[in-house]
PASE-277388 format. One record per atom (N, C-alpha, C, O): x, y, z; atom name; residue in three letters. Coordinates in Angstrom, 3 decimals. Layout:
% residues N
<<X, Y, Z>, "CA", "ALA">
...
% end
This chain:
% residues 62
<<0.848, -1.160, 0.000>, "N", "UNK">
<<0.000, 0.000, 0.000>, "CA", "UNK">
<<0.895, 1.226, 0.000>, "C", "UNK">
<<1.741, 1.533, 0.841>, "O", "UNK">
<<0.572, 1.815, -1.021>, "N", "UNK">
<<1.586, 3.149, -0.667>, "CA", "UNK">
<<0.598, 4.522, -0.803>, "C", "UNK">
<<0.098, 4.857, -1.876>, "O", "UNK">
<<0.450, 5.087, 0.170>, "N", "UNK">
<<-0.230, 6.312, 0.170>, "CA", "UNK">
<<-0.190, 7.176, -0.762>, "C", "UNK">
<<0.458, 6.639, -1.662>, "O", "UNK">
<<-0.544, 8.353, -1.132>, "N", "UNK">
<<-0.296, 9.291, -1.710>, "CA", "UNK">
<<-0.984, 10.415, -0.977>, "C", "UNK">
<<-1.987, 10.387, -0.264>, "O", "UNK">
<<0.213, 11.923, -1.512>, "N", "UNK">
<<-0.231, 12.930, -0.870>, "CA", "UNK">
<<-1.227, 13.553, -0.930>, "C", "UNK">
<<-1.130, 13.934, -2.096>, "O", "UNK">
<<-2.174, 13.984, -0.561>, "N", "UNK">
<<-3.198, 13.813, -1.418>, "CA", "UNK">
<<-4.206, 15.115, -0.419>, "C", "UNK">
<<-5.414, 15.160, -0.187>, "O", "UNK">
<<-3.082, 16.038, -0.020>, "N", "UNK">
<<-3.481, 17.195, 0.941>, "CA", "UNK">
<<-3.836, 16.952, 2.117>, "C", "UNK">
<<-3.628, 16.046, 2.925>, "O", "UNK">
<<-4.573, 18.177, 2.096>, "N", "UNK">
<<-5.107, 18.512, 3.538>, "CA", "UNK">
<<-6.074, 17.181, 4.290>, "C", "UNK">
<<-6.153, 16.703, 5.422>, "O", "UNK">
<<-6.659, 16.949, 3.091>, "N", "UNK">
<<-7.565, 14.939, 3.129>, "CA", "UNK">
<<-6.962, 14.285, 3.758>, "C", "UNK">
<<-7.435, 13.973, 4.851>, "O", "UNK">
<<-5.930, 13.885, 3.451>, "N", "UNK">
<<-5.443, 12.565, 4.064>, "CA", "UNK">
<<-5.120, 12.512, 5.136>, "C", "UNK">
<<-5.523, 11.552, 5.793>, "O", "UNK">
<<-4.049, 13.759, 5.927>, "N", "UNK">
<<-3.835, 14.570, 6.770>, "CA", "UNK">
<<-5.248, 14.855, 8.017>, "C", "UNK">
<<-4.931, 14.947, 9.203>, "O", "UNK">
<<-6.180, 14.930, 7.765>, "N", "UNK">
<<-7.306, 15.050, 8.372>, "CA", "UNK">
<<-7.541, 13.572, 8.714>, "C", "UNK">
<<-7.597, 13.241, 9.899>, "O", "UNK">
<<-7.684, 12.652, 7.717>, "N", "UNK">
<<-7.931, 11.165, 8.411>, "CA", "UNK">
<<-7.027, 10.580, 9.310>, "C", "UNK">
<<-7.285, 9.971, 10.349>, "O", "UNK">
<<-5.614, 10.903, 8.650>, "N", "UNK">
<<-4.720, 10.171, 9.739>, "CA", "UNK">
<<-4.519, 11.038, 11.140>, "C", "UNK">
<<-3.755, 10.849, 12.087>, "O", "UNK">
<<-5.049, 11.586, 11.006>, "N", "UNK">
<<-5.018, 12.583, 12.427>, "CA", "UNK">
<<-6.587, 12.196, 13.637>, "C", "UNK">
<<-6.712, 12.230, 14.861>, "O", "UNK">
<<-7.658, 11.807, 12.340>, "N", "UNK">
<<-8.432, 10.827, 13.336>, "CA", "UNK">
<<-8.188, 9.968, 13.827>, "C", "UNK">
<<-8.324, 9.781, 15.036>, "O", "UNK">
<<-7.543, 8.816, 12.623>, "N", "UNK">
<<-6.843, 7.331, 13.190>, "CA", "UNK">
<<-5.910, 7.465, 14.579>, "C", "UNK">
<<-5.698, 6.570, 15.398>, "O", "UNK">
<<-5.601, 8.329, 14.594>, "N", "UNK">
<<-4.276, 8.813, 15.585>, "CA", "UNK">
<<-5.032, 9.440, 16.864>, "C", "UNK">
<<-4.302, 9.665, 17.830>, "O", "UNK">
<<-6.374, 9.746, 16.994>, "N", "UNK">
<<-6.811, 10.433, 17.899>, "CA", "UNK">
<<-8.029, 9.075, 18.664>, "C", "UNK">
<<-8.554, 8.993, 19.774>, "O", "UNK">
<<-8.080, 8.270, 17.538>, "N", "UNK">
<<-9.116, 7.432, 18.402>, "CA", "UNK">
<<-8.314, 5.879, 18.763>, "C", "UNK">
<<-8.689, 4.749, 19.075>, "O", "UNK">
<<-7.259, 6.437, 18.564>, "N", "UNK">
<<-5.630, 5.025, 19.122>, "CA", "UNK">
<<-5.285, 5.690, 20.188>, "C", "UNK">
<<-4.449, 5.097, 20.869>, "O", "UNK">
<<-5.787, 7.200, 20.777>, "N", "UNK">
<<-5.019, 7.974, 22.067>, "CA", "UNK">
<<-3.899, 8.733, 21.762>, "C", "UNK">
<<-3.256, 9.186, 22.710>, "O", "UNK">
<<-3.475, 9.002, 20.431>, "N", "UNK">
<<-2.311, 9.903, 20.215>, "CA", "UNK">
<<-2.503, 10.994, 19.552>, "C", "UNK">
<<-3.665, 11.183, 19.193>, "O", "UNK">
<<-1.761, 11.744, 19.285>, "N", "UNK">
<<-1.676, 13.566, 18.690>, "CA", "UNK">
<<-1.001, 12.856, 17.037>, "C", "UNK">
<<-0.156, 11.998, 16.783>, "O", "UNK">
<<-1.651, 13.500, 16.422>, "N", "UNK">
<<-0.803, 13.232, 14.992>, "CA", "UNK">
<<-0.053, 14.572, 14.894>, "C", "UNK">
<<-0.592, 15.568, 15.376>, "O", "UNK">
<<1.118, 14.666, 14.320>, "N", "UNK">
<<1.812, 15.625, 14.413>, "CA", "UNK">
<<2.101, 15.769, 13.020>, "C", "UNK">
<<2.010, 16.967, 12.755>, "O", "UNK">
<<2.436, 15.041, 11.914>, "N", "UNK">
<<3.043, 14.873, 10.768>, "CA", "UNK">
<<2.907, 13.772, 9.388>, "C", "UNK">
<<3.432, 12.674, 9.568>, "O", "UNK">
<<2.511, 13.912, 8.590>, "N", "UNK">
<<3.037, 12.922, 7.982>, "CA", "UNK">
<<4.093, 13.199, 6.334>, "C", "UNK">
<<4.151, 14.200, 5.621>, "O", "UNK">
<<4.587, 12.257, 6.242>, "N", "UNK">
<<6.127, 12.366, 5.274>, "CA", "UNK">
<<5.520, 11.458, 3.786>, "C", "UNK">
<<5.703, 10.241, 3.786>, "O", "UNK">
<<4.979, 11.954, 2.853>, "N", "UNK">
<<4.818, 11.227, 1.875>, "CA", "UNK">
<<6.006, 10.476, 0.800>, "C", "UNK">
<<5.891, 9.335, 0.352>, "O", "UNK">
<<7.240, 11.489, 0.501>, "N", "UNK">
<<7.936, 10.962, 0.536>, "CA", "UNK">
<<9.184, 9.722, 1.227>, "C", "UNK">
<<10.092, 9.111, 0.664>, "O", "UNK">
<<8.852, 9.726, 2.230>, "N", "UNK">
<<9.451, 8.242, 3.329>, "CA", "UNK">
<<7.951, 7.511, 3.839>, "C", "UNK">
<<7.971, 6.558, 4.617>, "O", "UNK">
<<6.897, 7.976, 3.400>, "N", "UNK">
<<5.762, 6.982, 3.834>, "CA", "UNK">
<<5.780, 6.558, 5.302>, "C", "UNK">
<<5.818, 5.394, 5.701>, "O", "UNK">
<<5.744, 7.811, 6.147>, "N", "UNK">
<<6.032, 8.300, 7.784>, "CA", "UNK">
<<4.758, 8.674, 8.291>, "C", "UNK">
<<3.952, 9.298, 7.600>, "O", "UNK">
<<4.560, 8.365, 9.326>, "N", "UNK">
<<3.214, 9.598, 9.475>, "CA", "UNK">
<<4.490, 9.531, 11.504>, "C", "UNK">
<<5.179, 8.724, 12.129>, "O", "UNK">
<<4.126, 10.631, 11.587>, "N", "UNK">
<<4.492, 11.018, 13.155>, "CA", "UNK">
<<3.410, 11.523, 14.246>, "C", "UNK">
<<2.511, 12.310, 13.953>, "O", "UNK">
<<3.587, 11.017, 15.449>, "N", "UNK">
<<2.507, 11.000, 16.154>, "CA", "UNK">
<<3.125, 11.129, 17.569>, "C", "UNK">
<<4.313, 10.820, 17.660>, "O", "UNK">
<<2.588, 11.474, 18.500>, "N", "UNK">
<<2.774, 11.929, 20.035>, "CA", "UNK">
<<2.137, 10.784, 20.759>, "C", "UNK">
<<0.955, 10.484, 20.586>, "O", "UNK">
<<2.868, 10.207, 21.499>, "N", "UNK">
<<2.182, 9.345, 22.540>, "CA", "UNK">
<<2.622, 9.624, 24.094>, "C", "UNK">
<<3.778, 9.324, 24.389>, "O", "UNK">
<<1.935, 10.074, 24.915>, "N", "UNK">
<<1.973, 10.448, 26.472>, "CA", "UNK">
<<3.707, 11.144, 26.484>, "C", "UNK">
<<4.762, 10.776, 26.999>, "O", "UNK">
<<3.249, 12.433, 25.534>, "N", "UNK">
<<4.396, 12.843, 25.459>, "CA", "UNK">
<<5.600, 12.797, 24.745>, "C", "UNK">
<<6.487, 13.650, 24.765>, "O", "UNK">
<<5.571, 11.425, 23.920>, "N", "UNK">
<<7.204, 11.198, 23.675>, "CA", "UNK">
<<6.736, 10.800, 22.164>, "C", "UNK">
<<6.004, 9.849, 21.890>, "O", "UNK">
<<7.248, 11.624, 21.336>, "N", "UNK">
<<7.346, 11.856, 19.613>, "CA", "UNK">
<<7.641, 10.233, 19.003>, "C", "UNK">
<<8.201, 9.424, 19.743>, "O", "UNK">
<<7.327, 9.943, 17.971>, "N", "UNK">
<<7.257, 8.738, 17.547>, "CA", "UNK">
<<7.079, 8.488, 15.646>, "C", "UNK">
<<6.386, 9.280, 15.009>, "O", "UNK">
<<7.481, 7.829, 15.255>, "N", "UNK">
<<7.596, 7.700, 13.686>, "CA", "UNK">
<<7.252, 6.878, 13.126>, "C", "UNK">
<<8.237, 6.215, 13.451>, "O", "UNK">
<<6.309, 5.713, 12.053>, "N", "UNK">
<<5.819, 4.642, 12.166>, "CA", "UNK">
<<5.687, 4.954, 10.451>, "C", "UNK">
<<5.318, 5.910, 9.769>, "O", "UNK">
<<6.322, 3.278, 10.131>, "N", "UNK">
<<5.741, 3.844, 8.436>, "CA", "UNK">
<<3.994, 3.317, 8.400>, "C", "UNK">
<<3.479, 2.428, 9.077>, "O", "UNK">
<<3.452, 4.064, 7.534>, "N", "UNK">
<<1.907, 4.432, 7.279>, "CA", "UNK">
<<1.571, 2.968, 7.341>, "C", "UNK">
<<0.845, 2.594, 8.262>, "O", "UNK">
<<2.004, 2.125, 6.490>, "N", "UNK">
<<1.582, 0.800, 6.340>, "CA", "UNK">
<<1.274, -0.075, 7.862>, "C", "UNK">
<<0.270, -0.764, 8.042>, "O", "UNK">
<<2.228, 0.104, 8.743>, "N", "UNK">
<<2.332, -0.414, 10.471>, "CA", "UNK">
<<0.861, 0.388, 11.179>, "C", "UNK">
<<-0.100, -0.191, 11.686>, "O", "UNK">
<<1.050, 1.788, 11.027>, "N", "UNK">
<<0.041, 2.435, 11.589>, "CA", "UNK">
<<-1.160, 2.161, 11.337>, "C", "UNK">
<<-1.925, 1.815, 12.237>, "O", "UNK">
<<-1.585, 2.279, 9.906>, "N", "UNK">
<<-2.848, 1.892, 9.460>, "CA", "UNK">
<<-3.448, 0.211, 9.787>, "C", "UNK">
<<-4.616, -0.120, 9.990>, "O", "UNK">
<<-2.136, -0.724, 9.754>, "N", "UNK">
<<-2.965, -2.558, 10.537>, "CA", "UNK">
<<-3.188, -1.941, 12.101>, "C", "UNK">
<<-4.299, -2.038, 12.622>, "O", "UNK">
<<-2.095, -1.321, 12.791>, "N", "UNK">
<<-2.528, -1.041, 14.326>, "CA", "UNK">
<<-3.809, -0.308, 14.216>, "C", "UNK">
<<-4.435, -0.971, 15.044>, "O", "UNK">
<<-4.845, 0.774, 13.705>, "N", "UNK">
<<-5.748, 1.119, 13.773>, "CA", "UNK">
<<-6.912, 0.196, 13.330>, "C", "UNK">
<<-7.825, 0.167, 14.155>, "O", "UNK">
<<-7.131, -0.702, 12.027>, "N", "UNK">
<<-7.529, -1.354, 12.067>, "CA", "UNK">
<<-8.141, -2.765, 12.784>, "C", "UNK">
<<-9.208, -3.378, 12.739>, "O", "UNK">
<<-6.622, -2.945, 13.587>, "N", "UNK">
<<-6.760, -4.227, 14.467>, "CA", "UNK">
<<-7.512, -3.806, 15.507>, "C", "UNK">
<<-8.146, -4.608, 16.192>, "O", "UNK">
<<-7.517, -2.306, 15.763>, "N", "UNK">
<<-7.712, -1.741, 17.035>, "CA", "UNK">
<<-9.605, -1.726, 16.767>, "C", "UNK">
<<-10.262, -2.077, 17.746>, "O", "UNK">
<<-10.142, -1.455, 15.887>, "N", "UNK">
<<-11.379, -1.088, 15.082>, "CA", "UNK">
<<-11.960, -2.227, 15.437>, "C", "UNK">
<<-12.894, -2.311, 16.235>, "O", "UNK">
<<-11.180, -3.565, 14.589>, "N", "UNK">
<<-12.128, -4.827, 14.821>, "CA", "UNK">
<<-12.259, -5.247, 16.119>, "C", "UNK">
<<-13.203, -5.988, 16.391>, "O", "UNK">
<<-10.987, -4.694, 17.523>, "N", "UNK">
<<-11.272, -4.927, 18.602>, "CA", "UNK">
<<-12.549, -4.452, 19.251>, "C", "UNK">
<<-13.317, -5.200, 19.856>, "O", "UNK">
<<-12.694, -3.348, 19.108>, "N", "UNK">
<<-13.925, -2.206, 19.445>, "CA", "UNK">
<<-15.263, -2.879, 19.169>, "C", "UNK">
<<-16.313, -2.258, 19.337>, "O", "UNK">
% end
């Protein structure tokens, strides 16, 4: 899966995914396929592909 940049859009979703996992989205890197995120403080880097199964897995838990 490789993302694309795709503005202010995509940026808005992964900043939900990131808010209903308990973290701050801070960033994401289309060129390195990064998104960056805040967890209880301490900055963090995850390529998109990792982030997006952890939200998912987290979804079907719910």
């Amino acid at each position: 899966m490789n993302f694309q940049d795709l503005g202010r859009g995509a940026r808005i979703e992964l900043a939900k995914m990131a808010k209903q996992l308990g973290m701050k989205f801070i960033g994401y890197n289309p060129s390195a396929q990064q998104v960056s995120l805040e967890y209880k403080g301490k900055g963090m880097t995850y390529p998109v592909e990792e982030f997006v199964a952890e939200y998912q897995k987290a979804s079907e838990l719910a």
